[in-house]
LUMDODO-23544 format. One line per 8 residues: for each residue x negated, z negated, y of C-alpha. Coordinates in pm, whole numbers, plus 50000, padded with zeros to 5 digits. Layout:
residues N
X:Z:Y ~ ...
***
This chain:
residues 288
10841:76169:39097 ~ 11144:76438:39090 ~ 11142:76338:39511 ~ 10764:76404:39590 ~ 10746:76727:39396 ~ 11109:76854:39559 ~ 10969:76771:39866 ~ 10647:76968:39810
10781:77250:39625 ~ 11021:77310:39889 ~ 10755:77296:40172 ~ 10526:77560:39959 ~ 10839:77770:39979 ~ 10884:77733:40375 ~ 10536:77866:40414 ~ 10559:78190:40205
10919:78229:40422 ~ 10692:78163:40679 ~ 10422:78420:40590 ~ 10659:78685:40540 ~ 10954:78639:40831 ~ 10622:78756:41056 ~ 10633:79090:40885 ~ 10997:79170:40815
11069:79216:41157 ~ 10765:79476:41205 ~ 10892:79701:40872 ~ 11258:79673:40965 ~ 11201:79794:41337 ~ 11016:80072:41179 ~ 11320:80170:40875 ~ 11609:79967:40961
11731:79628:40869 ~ 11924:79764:40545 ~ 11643:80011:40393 ~ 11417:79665:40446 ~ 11629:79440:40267 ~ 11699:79715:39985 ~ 11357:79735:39884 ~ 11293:79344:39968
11604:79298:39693 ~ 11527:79519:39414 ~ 11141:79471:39395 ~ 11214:79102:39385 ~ 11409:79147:39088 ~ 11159:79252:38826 ~ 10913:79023:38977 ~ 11143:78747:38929
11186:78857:38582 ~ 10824:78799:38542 ~ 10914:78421:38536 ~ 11144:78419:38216 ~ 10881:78351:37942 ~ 10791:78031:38186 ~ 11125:77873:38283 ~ 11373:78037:38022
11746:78144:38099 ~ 12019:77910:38088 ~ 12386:78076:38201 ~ 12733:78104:38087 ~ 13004:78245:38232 ~ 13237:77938:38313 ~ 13347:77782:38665 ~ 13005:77668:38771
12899:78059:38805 ~ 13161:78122:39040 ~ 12983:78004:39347 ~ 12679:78227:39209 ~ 12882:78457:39272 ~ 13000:78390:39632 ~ 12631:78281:39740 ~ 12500:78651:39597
12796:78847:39816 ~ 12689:78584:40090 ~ 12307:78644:40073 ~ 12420:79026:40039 ~ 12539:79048:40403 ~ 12319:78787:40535 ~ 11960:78934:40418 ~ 12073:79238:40590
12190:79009:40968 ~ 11847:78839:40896 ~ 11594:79170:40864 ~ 11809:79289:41201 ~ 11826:78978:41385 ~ 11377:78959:41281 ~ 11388:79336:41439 ~ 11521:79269:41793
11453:78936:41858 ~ 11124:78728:41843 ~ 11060:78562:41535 ~ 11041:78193:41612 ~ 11372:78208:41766 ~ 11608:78396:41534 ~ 11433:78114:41271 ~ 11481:77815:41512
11837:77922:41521 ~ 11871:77992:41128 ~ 11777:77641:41096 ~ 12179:77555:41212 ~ 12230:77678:40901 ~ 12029:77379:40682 ~ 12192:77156:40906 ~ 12516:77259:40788
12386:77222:40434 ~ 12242:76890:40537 ~ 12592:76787:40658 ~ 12824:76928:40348 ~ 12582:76817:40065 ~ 12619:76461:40207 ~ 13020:76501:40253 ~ 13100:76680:39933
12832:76641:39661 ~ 12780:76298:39712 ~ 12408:76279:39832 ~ 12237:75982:39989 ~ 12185:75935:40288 ~ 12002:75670:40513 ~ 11863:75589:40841 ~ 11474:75720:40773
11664:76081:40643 ~ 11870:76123:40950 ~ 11631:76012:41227 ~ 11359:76284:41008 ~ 11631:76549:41018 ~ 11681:76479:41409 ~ 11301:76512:41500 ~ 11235:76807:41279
11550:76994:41466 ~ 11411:76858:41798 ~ 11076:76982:41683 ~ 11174:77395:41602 ~ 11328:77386:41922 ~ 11064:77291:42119 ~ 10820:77546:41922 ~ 11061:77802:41903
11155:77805:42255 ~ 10949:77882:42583 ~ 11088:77642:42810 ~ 10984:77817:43171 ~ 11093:78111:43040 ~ 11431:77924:42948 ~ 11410:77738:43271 ~ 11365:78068:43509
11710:78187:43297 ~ 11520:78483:43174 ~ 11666:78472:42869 ~ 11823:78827:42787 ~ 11528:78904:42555 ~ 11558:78560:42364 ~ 11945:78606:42311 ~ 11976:78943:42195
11902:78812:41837 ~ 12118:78504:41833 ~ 12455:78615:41725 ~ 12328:78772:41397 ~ 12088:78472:41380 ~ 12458:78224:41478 ~ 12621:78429:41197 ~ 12385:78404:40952
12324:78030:41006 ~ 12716:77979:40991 ~ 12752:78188:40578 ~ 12420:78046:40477 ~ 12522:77657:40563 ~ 12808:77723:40315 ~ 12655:77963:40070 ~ 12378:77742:39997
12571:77415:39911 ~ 12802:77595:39661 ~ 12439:77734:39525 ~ 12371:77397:39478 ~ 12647:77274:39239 ~ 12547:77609:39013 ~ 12180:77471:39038 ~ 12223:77137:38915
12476:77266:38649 ~ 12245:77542:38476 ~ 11883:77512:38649 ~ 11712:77631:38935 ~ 11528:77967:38822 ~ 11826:78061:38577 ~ 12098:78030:38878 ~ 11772:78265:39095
11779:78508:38858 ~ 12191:78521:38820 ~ 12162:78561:39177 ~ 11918:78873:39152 ~ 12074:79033:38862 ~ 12407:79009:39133 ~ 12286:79120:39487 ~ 12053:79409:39356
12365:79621:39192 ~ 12521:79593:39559 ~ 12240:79697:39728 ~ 12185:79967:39478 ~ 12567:80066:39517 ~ 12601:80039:39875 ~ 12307:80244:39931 ~ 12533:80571:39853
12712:80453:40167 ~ 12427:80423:40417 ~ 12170:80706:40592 ~ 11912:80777:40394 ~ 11578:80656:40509 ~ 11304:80833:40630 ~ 11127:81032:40355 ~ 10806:80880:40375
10957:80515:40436 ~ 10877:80387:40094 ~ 10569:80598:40042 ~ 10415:80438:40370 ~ 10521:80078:40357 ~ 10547:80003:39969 ~ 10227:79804:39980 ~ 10355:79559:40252
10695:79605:40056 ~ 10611:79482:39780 ~ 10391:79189:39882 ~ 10708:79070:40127 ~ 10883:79128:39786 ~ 10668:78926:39601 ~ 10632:78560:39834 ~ 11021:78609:39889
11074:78571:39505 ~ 10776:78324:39462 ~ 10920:78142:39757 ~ 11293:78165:39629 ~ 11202:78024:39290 ~ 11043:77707:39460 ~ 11369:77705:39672 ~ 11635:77704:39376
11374:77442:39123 ~ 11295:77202:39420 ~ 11695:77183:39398 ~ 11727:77123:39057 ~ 11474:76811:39076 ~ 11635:76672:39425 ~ 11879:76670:39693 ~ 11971:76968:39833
11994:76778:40220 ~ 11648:76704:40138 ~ 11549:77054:40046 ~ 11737:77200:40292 ~ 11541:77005:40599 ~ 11202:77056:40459 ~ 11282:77430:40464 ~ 11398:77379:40832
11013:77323:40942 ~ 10960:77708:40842 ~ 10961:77814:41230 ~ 10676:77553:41299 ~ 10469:77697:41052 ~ 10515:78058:41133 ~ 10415:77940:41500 ~ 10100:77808:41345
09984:78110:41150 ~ 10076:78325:41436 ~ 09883:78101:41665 ~ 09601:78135:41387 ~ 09581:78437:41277 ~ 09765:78649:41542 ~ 09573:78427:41856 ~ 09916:78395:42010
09899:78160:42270 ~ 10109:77759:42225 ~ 10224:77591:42569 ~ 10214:77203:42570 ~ 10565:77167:42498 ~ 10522:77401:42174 ~ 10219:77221:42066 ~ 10430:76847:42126
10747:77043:41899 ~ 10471:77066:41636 ~ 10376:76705:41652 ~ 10787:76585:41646 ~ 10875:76843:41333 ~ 10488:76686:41138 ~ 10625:76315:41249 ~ 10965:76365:41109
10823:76585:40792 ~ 10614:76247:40715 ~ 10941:76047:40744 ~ 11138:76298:40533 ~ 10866:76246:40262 ~ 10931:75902:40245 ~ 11287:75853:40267 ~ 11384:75889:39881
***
């Protein structure tokens, strides 16, 4: 039971990083990557808030909220790489090359905390890699080398990848040691003082930035904590490898709604990436 509903919870919360990794990238190239993330951060606090009278707080200050800690100064720098790296570079391929980063987990949380693994799990993980890649990439564009527009993005994206493959395993022992949305929240109540302090340090945004864009603000504000909360509980109930390569279909799905919703256009090879990352989705569901 605690398997099926990780599983799920976790794939609600690739969607809404889905949904709003399609407009991040439009508000950042408008204010900046680190006016983006500010208001991303500290709207998502009180809305995470919201959730207290539903999942209660459980923290203490002892070892286990140490790597809090180092996962909120991670997630500090790395929201900021990920708002620039969605600003100059197309979407699909900054996330196609986040998803290094859930490998890593993938990896780690097998070494170090002991997870499971088995034949079904790895040969999942492999198609739903193989599957982003051939969504996220166009191939004759890759193929003709005209690939200066595609790479632009992928050192911040390599970065990122690199801290959050690391960040996110050490969130993991504070997870299963308090729970989910309490080690969320500890994280919040964290990154938003260092936004709000580092803010004296950085240009001050256009006047009219927040007066303009606090509608889309705030919903991008809102899935990103809804999403986040799924993230940390799914977690809690489950393996992190498990969690972490469910949330690796997240390009595929932003693909789809763009494809849907935007009417941009799928070549065959995008379309047969789709059908790999669904096939090894299925298997992921089924190897607990």
């Amino acid at each position: 039971m605690n398997f099926t509903l990780a599983f799920i919870l976790s794939l609600i919360s690739a969607v809404g990083y889905s949904i709003i990794s399609i407009f991040i990238g439009r508000v950042a190239k408008k204010n900046g990557s680190y006016w983006t993330s500010f208001w991303i951060q500290v709207l998502g606090l009180p809305l995470t808030a919201l959730f207290i009278p539903f999942f209660g707080v459980n923290l203490s200050f002892n070892i286990y909220f140490l790597p809090i800690i180092v996962f909120s100064i991670g997630i500090f720098f790395t929201f900021i790489i990920y708002t620039k790296s969605l600003s100059i570079g197309p979407v699909p391929v900054v996330q196609a090359v986040l998803r290094l980063g859930s490998f890593i987990t993938f990896i780690l949380a097998i070494l170090f905390l002991g997870e499971t693994v088995n034949l079904t799990k790895i040969v999942a993980g492999i198609l739903i890699i193989l599957g982003v890649i051939l969504v996220s990439f166009d191939l004759k564009i890759l193929f003709k080398k005209k690939i200066k527009t595609l790479t632009k993005a992928i050192p911040y994206a390599l970065l990122q990848a690199f801290i959050n493959g690391i960040i996110f395993t050490l969130l993991a022992i504070s997870i299963k040691h308090f729970d989910g949305f309490s080690a969320n929240l500890a994280v919040r109540l964290i990154v938003v003082p260092l936004f709000l302090a580092s803010s004296f340090t950085v240009r001050k945004p256009n006047k009219n930035f927040f007066k303009s864009s606090w509608r889309i603000l705030l919903f991008i504000a809102a899935v990103d904590a809804v999403a986040f909360i799924l993230f940390t509980v799914s977690i809690k109930l489950y393996q992190v490898s498990l969690v972490a390569m469910t949330q690796s279909t997240f390009p595929v799905i932003t693909a789809i709604l763009c494809a849907a919703f935007l009417h941009e256009h799928l070549i065959r090879s995008q379309k047969v990436g789709i059908v790999i990352t669904f096939t090894g989705s299925f298997l992921l569901a089924f190897s607990g």
